[in-house]
N, C-alpha and C positions, 0 to 999 in steps of 0.2 A: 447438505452442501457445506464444504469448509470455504473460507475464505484465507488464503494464503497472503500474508504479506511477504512480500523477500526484498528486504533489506541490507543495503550494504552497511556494514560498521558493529561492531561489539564493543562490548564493557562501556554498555550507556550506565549514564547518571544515574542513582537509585530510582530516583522521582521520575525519569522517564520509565524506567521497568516498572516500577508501582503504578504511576499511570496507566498506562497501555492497561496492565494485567487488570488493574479496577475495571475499566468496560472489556476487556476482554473474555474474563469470565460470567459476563453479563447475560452472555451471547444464549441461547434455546440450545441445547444436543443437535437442531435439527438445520443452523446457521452458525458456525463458528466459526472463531475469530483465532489464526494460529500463527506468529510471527514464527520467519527463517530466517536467522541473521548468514548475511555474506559477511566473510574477512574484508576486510578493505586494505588493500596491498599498501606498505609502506611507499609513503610518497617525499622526494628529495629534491632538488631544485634540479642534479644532474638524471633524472630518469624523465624516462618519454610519458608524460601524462595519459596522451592519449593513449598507448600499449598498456596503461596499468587500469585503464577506463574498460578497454576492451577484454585483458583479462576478468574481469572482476565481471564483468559483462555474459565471459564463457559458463563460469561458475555459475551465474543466476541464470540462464539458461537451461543448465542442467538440473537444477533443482525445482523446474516449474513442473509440477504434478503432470501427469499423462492428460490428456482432453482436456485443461482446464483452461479456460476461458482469461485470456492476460490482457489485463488492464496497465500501462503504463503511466504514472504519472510524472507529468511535466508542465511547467509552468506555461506552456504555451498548448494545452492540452483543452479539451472540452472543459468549461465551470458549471458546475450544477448548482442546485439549491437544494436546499433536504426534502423538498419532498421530490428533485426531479432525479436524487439520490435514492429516494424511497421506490421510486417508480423503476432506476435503472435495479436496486437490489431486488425487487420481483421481477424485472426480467432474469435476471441470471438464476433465481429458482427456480423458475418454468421450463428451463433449459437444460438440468438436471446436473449441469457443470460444474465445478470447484474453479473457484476465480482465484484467478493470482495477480496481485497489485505489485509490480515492480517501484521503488523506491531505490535509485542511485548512491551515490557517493557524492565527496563536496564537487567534483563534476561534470554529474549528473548521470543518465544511463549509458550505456554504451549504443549505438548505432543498430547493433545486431537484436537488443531489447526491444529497441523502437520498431525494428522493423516484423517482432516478431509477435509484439504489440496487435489487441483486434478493436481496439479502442483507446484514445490519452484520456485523464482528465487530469486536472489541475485546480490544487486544492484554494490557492489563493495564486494572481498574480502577483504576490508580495515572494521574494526568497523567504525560504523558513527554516531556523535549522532541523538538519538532518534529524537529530534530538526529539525535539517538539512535531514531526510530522507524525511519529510516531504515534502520540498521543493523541493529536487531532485527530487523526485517522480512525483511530479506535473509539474515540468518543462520538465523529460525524457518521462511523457505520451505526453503533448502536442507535443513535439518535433515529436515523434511517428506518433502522430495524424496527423499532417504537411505531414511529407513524407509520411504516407497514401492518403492523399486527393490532396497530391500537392501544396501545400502552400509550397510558397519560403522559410519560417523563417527554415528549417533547408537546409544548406550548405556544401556539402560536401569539403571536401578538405581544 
């Protein structure tokens, strides 16, 4: 199984791309971890926000892998815990499906995302930048992963 993130935005901060890649290469051959960045359309005071939401929207759509399982995140989205993250990332194995976690723009996703969405979750009710989800994300799957398989690196208590 891959896990797709598709993300709107490039030319992040080095520290976000070093991030992310730290847990991302963490990942087993047989659960991985693969960021798709979307362009994020230049945005001006005279353009219609929501037209550049919706393109940007088409784009990630198109790039959601064939059968795979899309997870949307938004801040009003289902909140897990890791291990109820552990629990949802062995459903999605059992499933035999490639998950795609949609991640918006400043936003957020387009309409057409949500709806094409089979589950939200939402990583904190706090806004987070676009930036740093990146890297949460990467570190809260591996973490997942861990207490999946048994790997010591997550600790409770």
């Amino acid at each position: 199984m891959k896990i797709h993130l598709l993300a709107v935005g490039t030319k992040m901060p080095a520290w976000v791309n070093s991030g992310f890649d730290e847990y991302a290469r963490r990942f087993p051959p047989e659960c991985r971890l693969q960021l798709n960045e979307i362009p994020a359309s230049k945005r001006s005071k005279s353009q219609d926000l929501q037209r550049i939401v919706q393109q940007e929207g088409e784009v990630m759509l198109a790039r959601i892998p064939e059968r795979a399982f899309v997870v949307a995140l938004e801040v009003h989205g289902k909140p897990w815990s890791t291990e109820q993250l552990a629990q949802q990332l062995a459903q999605w194995l059992m499933q035999g499906r490639d998950v795609a976690l949609l991640v918006g723009g400043p936003e957020g996703l387009a309409e057409s995302c949500r709806q094409r969405a089979e589950q939200t979750w939402s990583l904190s009710p706090l806004t987070l930048p676009h930036p740093l989800v990146r890297v949460v994300l990467a570190e809260t799957l591996y973490r997942a992963w861990t207490l999946h398989s048994g790997h010591p690196y997550h600790r409770e208590g």
